[in-house]
C-alpha positions as CSV (number, residue, x, y, z in Angstrom):
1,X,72.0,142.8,104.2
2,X,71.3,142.7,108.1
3,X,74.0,140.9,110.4
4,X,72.6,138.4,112.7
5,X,74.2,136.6,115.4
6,X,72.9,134.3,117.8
7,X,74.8,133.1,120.8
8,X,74.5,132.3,124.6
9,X,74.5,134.5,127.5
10,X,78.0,134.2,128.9
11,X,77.1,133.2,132.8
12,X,80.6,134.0,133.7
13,X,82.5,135.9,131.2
14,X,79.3,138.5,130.3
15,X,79.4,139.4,134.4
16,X,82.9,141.4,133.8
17,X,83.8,140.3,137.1
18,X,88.0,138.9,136.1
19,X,88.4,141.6,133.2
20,X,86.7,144.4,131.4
21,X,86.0,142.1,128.6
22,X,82.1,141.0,128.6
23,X,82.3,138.9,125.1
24,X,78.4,139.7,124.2
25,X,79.2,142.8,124.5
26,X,82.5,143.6,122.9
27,X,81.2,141.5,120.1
28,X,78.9,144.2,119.0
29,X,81.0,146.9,119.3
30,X,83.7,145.3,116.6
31,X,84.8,147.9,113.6
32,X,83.8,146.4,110.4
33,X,80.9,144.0,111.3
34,X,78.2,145.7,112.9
35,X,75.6,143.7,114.1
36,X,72.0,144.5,113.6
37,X,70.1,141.9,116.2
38,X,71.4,139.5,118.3
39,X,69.9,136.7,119.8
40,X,70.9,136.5,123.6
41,X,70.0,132.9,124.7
42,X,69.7,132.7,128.2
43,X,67.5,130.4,130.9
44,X,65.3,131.9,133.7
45,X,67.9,132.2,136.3
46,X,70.2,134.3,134.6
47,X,67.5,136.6,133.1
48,X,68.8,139.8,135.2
49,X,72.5,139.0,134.0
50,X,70.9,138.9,130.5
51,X,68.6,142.0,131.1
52,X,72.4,144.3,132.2
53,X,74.3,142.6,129.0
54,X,71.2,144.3,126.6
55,X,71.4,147.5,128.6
56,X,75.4,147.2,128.2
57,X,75.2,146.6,124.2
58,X,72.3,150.0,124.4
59,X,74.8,151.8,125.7
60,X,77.8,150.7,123.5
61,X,75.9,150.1,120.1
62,X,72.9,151.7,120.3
63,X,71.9,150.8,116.6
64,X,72.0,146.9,117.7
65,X,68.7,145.5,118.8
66,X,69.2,142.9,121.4
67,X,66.3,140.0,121.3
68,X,66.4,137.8,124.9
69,X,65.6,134.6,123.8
70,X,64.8,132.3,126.9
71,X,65.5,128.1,126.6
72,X,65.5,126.3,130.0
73,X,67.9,123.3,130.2
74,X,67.9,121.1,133.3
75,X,71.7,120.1,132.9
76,X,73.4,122.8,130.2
77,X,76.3,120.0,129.8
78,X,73.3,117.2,128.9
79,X,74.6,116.5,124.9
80,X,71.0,115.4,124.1
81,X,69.1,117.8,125.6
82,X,71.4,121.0,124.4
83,X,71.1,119.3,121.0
84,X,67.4,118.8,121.2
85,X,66.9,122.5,122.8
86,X,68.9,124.1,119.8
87,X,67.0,121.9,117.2
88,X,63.8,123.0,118.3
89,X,65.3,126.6,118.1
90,X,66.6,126.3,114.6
91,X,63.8,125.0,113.5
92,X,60.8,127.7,114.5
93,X,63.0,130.1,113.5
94,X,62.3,131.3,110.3
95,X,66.1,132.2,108.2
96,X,65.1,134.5,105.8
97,X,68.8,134.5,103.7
98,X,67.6,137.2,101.3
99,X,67.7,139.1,103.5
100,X,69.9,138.7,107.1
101,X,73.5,137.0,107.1
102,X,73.6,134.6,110.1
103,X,76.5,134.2,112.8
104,X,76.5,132.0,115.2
105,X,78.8,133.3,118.7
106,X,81.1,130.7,119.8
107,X,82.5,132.0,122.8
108,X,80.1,131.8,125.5
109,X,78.1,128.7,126.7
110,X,79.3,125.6,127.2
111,X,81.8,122.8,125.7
112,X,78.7,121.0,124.7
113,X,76.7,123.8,123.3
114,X,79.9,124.7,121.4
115,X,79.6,121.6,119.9
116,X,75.6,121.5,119.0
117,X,76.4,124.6,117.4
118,X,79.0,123.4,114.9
119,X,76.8,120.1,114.2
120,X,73.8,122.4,113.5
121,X,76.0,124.9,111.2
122,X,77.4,122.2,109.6
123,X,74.4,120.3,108.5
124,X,72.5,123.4,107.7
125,X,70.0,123.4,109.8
126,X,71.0,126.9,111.1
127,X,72.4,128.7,108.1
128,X,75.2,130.8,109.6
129,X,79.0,131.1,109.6
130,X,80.6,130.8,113.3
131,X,82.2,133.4,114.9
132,X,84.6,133.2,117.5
133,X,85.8,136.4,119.6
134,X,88.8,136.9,122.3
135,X,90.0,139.4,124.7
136,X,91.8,142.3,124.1
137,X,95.6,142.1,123.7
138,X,98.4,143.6,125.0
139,X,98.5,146.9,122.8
140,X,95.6,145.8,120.6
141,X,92.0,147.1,120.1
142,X,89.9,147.4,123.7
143,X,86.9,145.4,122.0
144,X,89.5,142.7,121.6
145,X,89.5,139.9,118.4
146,X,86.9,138.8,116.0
147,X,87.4,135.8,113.6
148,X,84.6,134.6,111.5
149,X,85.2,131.3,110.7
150,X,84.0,130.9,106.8
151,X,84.1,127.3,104.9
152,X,85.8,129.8,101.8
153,X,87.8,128.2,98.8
154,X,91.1,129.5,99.8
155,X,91.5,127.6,103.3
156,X,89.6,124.9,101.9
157,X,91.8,124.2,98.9
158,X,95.1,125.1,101.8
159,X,93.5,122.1,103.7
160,X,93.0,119.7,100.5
161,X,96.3,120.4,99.1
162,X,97.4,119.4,102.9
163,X,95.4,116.4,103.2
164,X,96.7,115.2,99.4
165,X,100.6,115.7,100.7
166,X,99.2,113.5,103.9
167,X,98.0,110.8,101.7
168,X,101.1,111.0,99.2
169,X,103.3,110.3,102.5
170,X,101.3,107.5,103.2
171,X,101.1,106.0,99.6
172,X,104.5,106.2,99.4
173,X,105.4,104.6,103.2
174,X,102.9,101.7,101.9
175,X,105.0,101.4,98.9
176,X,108.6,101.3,101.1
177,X,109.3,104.6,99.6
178,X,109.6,103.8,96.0
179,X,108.1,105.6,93.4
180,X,105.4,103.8,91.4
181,X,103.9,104.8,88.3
182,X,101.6,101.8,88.1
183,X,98.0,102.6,88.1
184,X,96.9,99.3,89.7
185,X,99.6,100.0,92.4
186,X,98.8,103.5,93.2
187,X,95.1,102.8,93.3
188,X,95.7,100.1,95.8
189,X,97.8,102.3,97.9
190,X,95.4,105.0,98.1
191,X,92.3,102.3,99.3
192,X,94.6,100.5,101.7
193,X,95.5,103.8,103.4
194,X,91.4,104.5,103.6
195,X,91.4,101.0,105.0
196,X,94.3,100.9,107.3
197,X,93.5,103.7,109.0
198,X,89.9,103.7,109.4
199,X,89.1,100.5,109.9
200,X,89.8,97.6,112.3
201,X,88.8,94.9,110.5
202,X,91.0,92.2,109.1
203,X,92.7,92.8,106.0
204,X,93.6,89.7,103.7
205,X,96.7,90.0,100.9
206,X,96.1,87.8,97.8
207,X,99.1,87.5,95.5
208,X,101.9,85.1,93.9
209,X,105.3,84.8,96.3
210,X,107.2,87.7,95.9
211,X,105.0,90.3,95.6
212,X,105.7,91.9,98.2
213,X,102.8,90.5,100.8
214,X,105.4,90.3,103.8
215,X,107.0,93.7,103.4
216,X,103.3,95.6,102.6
217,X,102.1,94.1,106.0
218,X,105.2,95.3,107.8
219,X,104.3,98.8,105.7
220,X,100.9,98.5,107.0
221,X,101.9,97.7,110.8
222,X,103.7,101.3,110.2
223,X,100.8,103.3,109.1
224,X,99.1,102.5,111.7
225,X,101.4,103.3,114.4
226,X,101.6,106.8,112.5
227,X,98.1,107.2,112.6
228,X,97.3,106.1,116.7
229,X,95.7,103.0,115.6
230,X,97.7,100.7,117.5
231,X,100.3,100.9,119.8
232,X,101.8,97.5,120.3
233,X,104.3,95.4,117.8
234,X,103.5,93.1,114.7
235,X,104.1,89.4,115.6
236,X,104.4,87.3,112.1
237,X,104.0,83.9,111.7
238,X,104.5,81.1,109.2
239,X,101.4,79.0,109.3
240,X,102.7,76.3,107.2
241,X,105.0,75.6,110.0
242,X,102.4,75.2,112.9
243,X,101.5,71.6,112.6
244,X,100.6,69.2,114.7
245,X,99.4,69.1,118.7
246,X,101.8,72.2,119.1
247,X,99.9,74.7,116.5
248,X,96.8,75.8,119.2
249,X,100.0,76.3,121.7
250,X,102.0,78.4,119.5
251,X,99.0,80.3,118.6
252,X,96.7,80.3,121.8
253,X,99.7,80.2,124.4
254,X,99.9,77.1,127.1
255,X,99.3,76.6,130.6
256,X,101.8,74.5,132.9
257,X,98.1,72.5,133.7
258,X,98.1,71.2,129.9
259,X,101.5,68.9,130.2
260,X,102.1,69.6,134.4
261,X,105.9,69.7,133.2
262,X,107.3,73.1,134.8
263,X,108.3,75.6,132.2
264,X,106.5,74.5,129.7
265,X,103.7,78.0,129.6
266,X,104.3,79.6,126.7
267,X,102.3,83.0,125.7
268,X,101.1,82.9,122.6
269,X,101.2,84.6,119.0
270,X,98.1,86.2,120.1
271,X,98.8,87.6,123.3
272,X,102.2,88.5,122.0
273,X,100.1,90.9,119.5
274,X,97.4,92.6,122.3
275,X,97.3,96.1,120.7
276,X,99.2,95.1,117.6
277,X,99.1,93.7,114.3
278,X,99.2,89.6,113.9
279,X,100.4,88.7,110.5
280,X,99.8,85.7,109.5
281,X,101.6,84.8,106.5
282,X,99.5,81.6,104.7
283,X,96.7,81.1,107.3
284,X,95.1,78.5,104.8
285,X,97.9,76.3,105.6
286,X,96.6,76.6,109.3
287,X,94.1,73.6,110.2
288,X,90.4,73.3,110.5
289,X,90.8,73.5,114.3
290,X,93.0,76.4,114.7
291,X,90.9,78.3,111.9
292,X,87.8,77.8,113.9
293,X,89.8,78.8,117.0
294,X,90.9,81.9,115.3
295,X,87.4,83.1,114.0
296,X,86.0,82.8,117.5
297,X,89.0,85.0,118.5
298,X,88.5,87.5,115.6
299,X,84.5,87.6,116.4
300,X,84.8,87.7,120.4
301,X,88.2,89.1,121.4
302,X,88.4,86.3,123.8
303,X,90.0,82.4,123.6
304,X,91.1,79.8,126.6
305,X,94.8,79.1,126.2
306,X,95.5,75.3,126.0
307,X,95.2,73.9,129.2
308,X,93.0,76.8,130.9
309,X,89.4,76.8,131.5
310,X,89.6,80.8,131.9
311,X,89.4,83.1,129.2
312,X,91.8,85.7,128.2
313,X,91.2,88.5,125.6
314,X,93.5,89.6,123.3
315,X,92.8,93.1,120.6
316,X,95.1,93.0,117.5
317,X,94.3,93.7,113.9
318,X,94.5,90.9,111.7
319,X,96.6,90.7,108.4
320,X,96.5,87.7,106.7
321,X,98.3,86.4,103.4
322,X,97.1,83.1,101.1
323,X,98.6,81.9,98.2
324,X,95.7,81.5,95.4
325,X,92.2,82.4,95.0
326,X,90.7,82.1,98.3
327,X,87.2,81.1,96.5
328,X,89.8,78.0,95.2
329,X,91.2,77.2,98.6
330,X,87.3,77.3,100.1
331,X,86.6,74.3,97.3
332,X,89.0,72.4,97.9
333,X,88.9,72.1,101.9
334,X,91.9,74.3,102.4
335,X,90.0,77.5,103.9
336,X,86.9,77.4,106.0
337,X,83.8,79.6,104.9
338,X,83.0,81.0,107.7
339,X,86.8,82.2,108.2
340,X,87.0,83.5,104.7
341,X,83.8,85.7,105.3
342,X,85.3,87.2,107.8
343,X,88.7,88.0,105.9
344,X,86.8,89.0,102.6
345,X,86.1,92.3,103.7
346,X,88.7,93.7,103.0
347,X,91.0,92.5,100.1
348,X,93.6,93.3,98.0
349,X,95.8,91.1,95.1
350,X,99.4,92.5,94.5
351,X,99.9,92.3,90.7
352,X,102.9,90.4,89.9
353,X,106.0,91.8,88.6
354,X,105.2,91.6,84.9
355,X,102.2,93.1,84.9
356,X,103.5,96.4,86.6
357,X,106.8,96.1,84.4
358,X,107.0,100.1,84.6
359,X,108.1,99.9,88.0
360,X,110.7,97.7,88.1
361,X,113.4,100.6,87.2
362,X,112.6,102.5,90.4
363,X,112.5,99.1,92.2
364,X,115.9,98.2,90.9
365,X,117.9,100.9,91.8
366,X,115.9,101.3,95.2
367,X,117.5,97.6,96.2
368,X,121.1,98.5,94.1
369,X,120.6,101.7,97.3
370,X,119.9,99.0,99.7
371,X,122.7,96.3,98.7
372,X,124.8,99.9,99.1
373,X,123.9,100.0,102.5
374,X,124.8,96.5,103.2
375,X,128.6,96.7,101.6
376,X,129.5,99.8,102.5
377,X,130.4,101.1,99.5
378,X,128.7,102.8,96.4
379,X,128.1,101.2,93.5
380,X,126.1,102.2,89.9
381,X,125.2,100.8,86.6
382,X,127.3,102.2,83.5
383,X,124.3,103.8,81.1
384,X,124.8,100.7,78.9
385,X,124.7,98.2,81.6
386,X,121.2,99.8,82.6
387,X,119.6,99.8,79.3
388,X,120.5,96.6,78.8
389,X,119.1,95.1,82.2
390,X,116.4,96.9,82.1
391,X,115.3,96.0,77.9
392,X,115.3,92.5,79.6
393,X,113.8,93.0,82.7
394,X,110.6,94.9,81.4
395,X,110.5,92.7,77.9
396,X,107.2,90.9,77.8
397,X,109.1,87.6,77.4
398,X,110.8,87.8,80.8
399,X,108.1,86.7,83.3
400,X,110.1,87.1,86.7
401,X,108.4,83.9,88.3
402,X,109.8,84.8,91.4
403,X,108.7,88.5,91.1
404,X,110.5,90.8,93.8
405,X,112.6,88.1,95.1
406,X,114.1,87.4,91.9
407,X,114.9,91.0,91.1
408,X,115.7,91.7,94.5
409,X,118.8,88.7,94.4
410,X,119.7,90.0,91.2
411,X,120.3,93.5,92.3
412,X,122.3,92.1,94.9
413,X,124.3,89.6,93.1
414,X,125.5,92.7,90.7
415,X,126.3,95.0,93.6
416,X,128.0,92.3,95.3
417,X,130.2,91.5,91.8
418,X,130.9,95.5,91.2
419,X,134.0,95.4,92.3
420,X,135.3,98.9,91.1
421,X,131.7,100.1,92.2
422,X,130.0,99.8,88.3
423,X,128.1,97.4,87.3
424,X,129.2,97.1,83.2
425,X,127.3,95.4,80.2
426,X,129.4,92.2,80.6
427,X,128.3,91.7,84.3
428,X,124.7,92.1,83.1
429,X,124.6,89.5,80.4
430,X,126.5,87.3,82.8
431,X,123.6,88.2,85.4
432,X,121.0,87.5,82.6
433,X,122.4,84.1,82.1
434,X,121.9,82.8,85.6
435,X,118.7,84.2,85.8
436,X,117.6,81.5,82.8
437,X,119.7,79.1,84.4
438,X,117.6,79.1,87.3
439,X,114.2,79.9,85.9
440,X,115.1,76.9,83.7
441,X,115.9,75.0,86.4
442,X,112.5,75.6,88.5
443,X,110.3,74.9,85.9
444,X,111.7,71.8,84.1
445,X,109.8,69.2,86.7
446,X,106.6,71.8,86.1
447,X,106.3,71.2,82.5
448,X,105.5,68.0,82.7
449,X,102.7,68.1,85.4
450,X,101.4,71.2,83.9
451,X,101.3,69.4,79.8
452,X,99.5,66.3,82.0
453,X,96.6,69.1,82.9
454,X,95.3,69.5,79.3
455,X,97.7,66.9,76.4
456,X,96.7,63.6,77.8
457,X,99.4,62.0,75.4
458,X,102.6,64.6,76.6
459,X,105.0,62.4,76.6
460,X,104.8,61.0,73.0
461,X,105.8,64.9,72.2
462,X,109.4,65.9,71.5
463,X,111.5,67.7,74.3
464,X,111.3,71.0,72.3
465,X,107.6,71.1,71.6
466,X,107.0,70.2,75.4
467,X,109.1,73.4,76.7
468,X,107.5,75.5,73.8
469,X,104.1,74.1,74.9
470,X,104.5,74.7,78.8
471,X,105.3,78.4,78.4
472,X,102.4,78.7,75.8
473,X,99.6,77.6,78.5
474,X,101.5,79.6,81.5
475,X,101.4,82.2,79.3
476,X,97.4,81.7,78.6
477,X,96.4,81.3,82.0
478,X,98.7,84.6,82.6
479,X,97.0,86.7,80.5
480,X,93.2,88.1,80.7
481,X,92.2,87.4,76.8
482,X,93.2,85.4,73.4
483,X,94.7,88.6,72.2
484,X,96.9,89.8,75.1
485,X,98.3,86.5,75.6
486,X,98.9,86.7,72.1
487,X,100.8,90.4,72.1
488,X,102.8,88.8,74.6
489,X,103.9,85.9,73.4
490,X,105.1,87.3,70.0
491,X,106.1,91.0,71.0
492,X,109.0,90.9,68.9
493,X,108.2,89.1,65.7
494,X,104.4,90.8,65.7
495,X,106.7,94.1,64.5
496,X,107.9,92.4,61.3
497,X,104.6,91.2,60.4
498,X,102.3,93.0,57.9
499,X,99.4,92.0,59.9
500,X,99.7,91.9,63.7
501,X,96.9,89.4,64.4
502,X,98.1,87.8,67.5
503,X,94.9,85.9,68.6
504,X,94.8,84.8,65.3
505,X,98.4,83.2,65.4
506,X,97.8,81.7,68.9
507,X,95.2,80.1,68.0
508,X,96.6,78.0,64.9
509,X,99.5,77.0,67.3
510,X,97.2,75.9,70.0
511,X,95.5,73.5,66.9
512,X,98.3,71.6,66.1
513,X,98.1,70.1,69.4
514,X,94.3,69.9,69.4
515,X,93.7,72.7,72.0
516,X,92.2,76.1,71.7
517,X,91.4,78.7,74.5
518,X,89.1,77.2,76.4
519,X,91.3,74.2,77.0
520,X,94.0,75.6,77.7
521,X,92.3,78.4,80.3
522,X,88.8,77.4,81.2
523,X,87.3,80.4,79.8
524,X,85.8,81.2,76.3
525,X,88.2,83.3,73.7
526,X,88.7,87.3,74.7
């Protein structure tokens, strides 16, 4: 098969003038690929230059026939009329690939041809590999270097298995370093990083307290700053404490003109976060005002401060945190729509602790590491002591209300308690206790206002059957079907039954109250 190569005529280098080398015509003369035609682009002006370089290749390679191929261009640095020019040329052509292998020369020509070529390569529109050649070096061949440059599976699968390790980093500096195995977690890392680092649009984090919403935003802030995306700092704020005549301040900054009391300018969440990341943690909770305010900042870039008739602008990257469904907080008031179009781009729910339970062992000892840290000393878990925690931590029944947060104070409360630097079996059923304790505790007065949602006549039910009851419909509403809130509510006694028909169970204790499914959830049996 015949070796083709098309490239420019060097203006500068082919003349010879700083060094023997004349790239046109070295390139021919390279052991190993011999070059059967080559097209010598070249525009009317420099058609003596070209006319020397084919006599030069004559004499050096006589078997190469040299083809002067003559394209005009008014301005050779023009991107669209050196893309245009080498369109047109690729496409009267005529490739025949049965029977000439194509190369296109990289060296000479311009920055901008350079770059028509690749975008021509690349798409196929001129079906070649590139080649690139150098000078000669010191104590190397006189014709000097050839590389072609050839999409082959080796450096392809070099550069995936690169780009895989990149995106492992990343997962894992979204996740604060700890190992998950949960599919729903790993998948969200992997989009999130697509996200984060591609795109500028605002991102909005959905999940129950706890999950984690804070710390991934912090995480996020970080990959971004790895990647060049931003440069500045991520300024967090609490909407549900911006209330009042003072929220537009805190948020839009102040001018001394808006109270004429000196020293009371203030700049502002948002120009605190020009070329940043502005977090902000429960924006439902913000007012109808400020949201509007906001959008117009998100859609504009720009926003008066109070007390200023003259705009400012101010480039961050929104992340944004709400508590429930957004499509819930849009009923009821709490969100605007036009806002909530805006954040629905891009977003992603944290599952809570329970339903990822296979990572709460790697995120235990993570914050046993981190307590470490804090006390200055090591501590561990005796084998027993860690079985035991963790048969209760990832048991079905144990619902972790206050997901992270709760398993993050109970790592610490054990560290803290290890005073020989173990944590032992009794200190874990002591730590179990006060876990109920609590969770007890913070859902007594919930009971009650939850049994009001669906048993009109709650109270005239005893104490027992109420608790019972309570957990039954969180555990319903929980759960994606009949039979997985069923699996999980009887877990332990399914195995001594000779048939493990949970829905069916669930259902008949749902009756003796006069509920079933649908009452209890809204949705038809699963």
């Amino acid at each position: 098969m015949r070796n083709v190569v098309i490239g420019f005529l060097g203006t500068q280098l082919d003349m010879g003038k700083r060094r023997e080398w004349r790239p046109s015509v070295q390139l021919c003369a390279q052991p190993g690929f011999p070059v059967d035609r080559l097209e010598l682009i070249h525009d009317q002006r420099h058609f003596h230059l070209a006319c020397n370089v084919a006599a030069a290749i004559a004499r050096t390679s006589p078997e190469t026939e040299v083809r002067l191929v003559r394209i005009d261009m008014a301005d050779p640095w023009d991107f669209q009329e050196v893309y245009g020019r080498l369109y047109d040329f690729a496409a009267d052509y005529g490739f025949d690939e049965d029977r000439e292998r194509y190369h296109v020369h990289l060296t000479t020509g311009t920055h901008v041809a350079q770059i028509c070529w690749f975008l021509l390569t690349e798409s196929r529109h001129i079906p070649a590999r590139l080649v690139q050649t150098g000078p000669p070096r010191e104590g190397g061949a006189p014709q000097g270097t050839l590389d072609v440059i050839d999409p082959d599976l080796a450096r392809y699968n070099a550069l995936q298995r690169r780009f895989e390790a990149a995106a492992r980093d990343h997962s894992a500096l979204l996740l604060g370093g700890v190992e998950t195995v949960s599919p729903a977690m790993r998948a969200l890392a992997e989009r999130l990083d697509l996200v984060a680092t591609t795109s500028d649009a605002p991102i909005l984090l959905l999940g129950e307290p706890g999950t984690g919403k804070s710390a991934l935003a912090a995480h996020i802030h970080e990959l971004k700053l790895v990647r060049r995306r931003i440069k500045g700092r991520m300024v967090q704020v609490n909407c549900a404490t911006l209330r009042g005549d003072q929220a537009l301040s805190a948020l839009f900054g102040q001018r001394r003109a808006a109270t004429g009391i000196a020293g009371s300018e203030r700049p502002g969440f948002l120009r605190e976060a020009d070329g940043g990341v502005l977090f902000l943690d429960r924006i439902d909770e913000l007012g109808p005002g400020e949201q509007a305010a906001l959008l117009q900042v998100i859609e504009t870039g720009r926003y008066c401060p109070v007390g200023s008739e003259a705009e400012v602008t101010a480039r961050f990257h929104l992340i944004a945190t709400a508590a429930s469904d957004p499509g819930a907080l849009v009923r009821a008031g709490h969100l605007r729509t036009d806002l909530y179009a805006r954040l629905s781009q891009w977003v992603f729910r944290l599952p809570p602790l329970r339903e990822r339970r296979q990572d709460i062992q790697a995120h235990l000892l993570d914050m046993i590491d981190s307590s470490e840290r804090q006390l200055g000393r090591k501590t561990g878990f005796n084998a027993d002591a860690l079985a035991r925690y963790l048969r209760f931590a990832q048991d079905p029944a144990t619902l972790w209300p206050g997901n992270l947060r709760d398993l993050q104070a109970s790592a610490h409360r054990m560290a803290v308690l290890a005073e020989r630097g173990r944590i032992t079996v009794p200190m874990v059923e002591a730590e179990i206790a006060t876990l109920a304790d609590q969770w007890r505790a913070a859902t007594a007065d919930l009971d009650s206002a939850l049994l009001a949602e669906v048993v009109p006549d709650a109270l005239r039910l005893d104490e027992f059957d109420r608790a019972q009851l309570a957990s039954v419909i969180r555990a319903c509403r929980e759960s994606a079907s009949l039979s997985a809130a069923g699996r999980r509510l009887f877990a332990v006694s399914r195995t001594e039954k000779a048939s493990q028909n949970d829905a069916d169970r669930l259902r008949k204790y749902l009756a003796r109250f006069g509920l079933d499914w649908a009452a209890v959830t809204g949705n038809q049996p699963g």
